[in-house]
N, C-alpha and C positions, 0 to 999 in steps of 0.2 A: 638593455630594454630599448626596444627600435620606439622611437619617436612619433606619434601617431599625427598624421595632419589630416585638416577637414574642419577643424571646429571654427564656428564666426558666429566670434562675438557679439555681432552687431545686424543677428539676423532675427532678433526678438525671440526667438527659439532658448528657454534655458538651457545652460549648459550643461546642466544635470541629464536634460533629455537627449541632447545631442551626444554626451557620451552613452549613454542608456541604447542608443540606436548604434552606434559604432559598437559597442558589446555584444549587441545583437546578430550584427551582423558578421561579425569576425565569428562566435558562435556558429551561426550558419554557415560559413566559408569553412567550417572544420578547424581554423588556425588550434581554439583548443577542443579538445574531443569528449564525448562523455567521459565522466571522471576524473576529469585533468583540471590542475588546482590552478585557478587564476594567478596571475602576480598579485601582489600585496596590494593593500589600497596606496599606499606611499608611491610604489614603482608606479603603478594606474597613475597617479598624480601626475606622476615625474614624467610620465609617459606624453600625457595629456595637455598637460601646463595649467593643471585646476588643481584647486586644494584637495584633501582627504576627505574632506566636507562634501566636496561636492560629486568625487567620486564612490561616497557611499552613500550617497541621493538616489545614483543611478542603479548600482548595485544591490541597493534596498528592492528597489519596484522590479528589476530581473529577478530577486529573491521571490517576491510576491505572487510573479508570473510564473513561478514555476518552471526558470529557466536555468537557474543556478540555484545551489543550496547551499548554505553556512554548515560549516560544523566545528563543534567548540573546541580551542584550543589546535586545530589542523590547515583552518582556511575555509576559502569560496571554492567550491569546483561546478561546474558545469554538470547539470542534472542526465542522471543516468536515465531514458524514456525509454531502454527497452522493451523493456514489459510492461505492454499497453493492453488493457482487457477492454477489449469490443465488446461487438454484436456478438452474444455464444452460443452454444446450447446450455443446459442444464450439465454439469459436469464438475468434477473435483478441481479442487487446487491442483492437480498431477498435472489429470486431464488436461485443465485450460493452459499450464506454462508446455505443454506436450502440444498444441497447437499451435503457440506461439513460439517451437523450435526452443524449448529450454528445456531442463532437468529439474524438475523439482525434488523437492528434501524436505524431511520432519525430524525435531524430536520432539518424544511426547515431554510436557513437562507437568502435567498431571493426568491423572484417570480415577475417578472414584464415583461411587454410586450415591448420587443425594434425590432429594426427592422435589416437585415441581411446585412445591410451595415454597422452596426455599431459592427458588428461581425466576427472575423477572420473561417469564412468558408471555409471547403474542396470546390471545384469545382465543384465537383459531385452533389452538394445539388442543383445548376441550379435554386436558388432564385435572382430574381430583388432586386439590395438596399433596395426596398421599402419594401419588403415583412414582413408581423408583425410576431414575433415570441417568443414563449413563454422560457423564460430564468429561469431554475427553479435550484435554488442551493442551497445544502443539503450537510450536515454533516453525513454519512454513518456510523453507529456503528458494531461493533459485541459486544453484549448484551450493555453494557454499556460502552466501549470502541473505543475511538476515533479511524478509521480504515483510511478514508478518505473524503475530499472533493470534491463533483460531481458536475460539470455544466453543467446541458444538455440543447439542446437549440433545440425548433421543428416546423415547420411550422403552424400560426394559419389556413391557407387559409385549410387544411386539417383538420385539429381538431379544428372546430368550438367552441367555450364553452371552451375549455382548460385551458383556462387564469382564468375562475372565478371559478375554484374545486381549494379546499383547500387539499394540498396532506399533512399535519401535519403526518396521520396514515394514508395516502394511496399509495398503491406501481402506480409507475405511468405506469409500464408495465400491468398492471390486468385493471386499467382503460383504456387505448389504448384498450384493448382487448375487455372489457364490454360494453363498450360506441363507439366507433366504430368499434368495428371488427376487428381490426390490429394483424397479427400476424406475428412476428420475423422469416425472414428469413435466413440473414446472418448476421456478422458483420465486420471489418476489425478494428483492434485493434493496437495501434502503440507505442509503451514501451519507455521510457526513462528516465533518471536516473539523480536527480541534487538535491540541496537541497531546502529546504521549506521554503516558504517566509515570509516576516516578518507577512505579512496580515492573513497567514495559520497557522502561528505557534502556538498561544494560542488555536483556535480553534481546533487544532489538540494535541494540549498538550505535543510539543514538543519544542527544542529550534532552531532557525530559523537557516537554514542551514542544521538542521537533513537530514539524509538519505532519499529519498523519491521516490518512482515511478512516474512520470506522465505519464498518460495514454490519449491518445485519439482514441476515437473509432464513427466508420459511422456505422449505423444499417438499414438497408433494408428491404422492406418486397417486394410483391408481384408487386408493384410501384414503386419501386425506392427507394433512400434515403429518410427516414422521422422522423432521430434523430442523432444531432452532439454531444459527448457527450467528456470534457476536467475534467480530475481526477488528484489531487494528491494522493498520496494513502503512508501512513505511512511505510519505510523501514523495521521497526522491528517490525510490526504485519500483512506484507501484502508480499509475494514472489509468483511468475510465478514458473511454472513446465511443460515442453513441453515433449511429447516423439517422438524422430526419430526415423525412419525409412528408411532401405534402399529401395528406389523404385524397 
């Protein structure tokens, strides 16, 4: 373990934060890469000449910042940010990891026909309890990495046949498209942040409570709403990137 120097004492700066910035910055310098497991908090110690204490002061708040991630039982490693979802158009899971040069992958881990009273729906969807509708949910890869969990849920009185196509290898935005003609208008997408539940966690390969986006998003077309779709989406291989502007 190479010996790190810089820190002072007696520059009123706690030393939590000064290592916190050295972490940071070696991160930035590449020293470790995405997915590369830090050294222990001990070696960090030994490295540093601060306690365990104080190296996991620092390592907490890089956790927090979304710069490194814990996982139980394995270590700290340095957060994977490849797959950053911008400014997009309207477009699938395929679609948008197909824009950001990746492969995406499903499998279905359910598909059954329930009806919209037994579904917490936006308003906007303006379905009767009765209405039958198709509930399709899938484990979302990038290449062979658990990214996240999708439940989308879509009118059958619209998409006749929906229910019996086996979407194992089929993206279900291309089918919409081929089979009826449906093309993506808008969407409204609504973020929020909590941890991962017991039911999601092995499926997602994390440990329950991990970091996690949940996402829900209405998709639109020329009709009105005709797809409710509920995501959790893994914290440390999946981040938003918006750009402002002044009007």
């Amino acid at each position: 373990m190479v010996i790190v120097k810089g820190l002072d004492p007696t520059s009123g700066v706690p030393l939590y934060l000064q290592v916190e910035r050295s972490l940071q910055q070696r991160v930035d310098a590449g020293e470790w890469v995405p997915g590369q497991r830090l050294p222990t908090e001990e070696e960090l110690g030994k490295a540093y000449g601060v306690s365990r204490v104080t190296v996991r002061q620092a390592v907490a708040r890089l956790v927090d910042r979304g710069v490194l991630v814990r996982e139980q039982g394995r270590g700290t490693f340095v957060r994977d940010t490849s797959l950053t979802a911008g400014a997009r158009w309207v477009t699938s899971f395929t679609g948008e990891l197909a824009q950001l040069g990746h492969s995406a992958g499903s499998r279905v881990l359910g598909q059954s026909v329930v009806t919209a009273g037994e579904e917490d729906l936006p308003p906007e969807m303006q379905l009767p309890p009765g209405a039958r509708m198709l509930r399709l949910r899938r484990l979302r890869t990038d290449g062979s990495r658990p990214v996240g969990v999708q439940t989308a849920l879509l009118p059958l009185d619209r998409f006749p046949g929906l229910a019996d196509i086996d979407f194992t290898d089929r993206s279900l935005y291309q089918t919409l498209n081929e089979k009826y003609g449906l093309v993506p208008r808008e969407a409204v997408e609504t973020f929020t942040v909590g941890g991962v539940l017991d039911e999601d966690a092995t499926t997602l390969g994390v440990a329950a409570g991990a970091h996690a986006f949940y996402v829900e998003r209405l998709t639109f077309d020329a009709h009105g709403p005709f797809e409710h779709v509920r995501s959790v989406m893994r914290g440390d291989r999946y981040r938003v990137r918006l750009a402002l502007r002044t009007p």
